[in-house]
PLY file of the C-alpha trace (Angstrom):
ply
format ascii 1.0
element vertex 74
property float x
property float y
property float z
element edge 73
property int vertex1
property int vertex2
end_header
2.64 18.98 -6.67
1.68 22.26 -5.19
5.10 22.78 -3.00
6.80 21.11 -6.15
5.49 24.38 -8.39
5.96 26.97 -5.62
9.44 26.04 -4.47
10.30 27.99 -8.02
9.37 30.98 -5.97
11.06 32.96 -2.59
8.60 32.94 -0.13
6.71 35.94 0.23
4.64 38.19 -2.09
5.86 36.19 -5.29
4.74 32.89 -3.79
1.38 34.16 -2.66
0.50 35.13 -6.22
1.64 31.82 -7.49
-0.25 29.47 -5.22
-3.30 32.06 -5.50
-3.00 31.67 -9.71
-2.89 27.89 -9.74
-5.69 27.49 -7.21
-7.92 29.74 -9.93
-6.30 27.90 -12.35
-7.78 24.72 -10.63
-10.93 26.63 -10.32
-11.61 27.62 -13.75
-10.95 23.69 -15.28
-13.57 22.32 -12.61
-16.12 24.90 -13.17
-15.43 24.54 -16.75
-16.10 20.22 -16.17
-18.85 21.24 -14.28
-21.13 23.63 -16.61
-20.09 21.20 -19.88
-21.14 17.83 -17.80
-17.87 16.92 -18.74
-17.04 16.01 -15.54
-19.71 13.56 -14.79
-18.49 12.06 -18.33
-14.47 12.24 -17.31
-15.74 9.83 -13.87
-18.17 7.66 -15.65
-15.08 6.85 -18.27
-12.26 5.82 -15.17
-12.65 2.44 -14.37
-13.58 1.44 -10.77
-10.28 0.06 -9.90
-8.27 2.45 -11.30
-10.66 5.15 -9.28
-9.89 2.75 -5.94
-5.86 3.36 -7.24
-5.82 6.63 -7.18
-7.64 7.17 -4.10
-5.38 4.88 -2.18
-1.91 6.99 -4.14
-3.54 10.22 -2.95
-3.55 8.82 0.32
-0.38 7.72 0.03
1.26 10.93 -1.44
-0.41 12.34 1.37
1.14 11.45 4.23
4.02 13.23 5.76
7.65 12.87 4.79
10.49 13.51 7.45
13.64 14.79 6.36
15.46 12.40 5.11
12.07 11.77 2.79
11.16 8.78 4.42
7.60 7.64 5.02
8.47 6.04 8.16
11.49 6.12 10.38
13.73 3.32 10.40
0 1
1 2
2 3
3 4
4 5
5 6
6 7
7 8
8 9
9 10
10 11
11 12
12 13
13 14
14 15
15 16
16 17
17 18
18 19
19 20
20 21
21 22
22 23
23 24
24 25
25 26
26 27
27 28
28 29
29 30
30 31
31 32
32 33
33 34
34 35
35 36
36 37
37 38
38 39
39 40
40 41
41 42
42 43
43 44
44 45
45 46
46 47
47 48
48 49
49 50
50 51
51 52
52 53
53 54
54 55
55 56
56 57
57 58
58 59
59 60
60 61
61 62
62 63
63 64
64 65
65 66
66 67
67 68
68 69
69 70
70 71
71 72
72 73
């Protein structure tokens, strides 16, 4: 989602202040789910298959597409 936002942006100066606003962006929602225990609230509410989903999709997401944007080569 990162390279999704940033490809709005010619690499360079511009790009370095966008990826440097949304990581404080980022920063300023977890503190704020941290000082509020909101956080703790926002886990305890996810159900414990849907938190195994989404760790398994962010794995997923992860992994590194080749040009074509293919997973895996045929």
């Amino acid at each position: 989602m990162v390279l999704l936002f940033l490809s709005d942006y010619e690499p360079g100066p511009e790009a370095i202040q966008a990826l440097f606003a949304l990581q404080f962006l980022v920063f300023i929602i977890f503190l704020f789910l941290g000082v509020t225990r909101l956080g703790s609230k926002l886990v305890d509410f996810i159900l414990r298959f849907m938190k195994g989903g989404i760790i398994i999709g962010a794995g997923i997401a992860a992994g590194e597409l080749l040009p074509a944007g293919a997973l895996l080569p045929d």
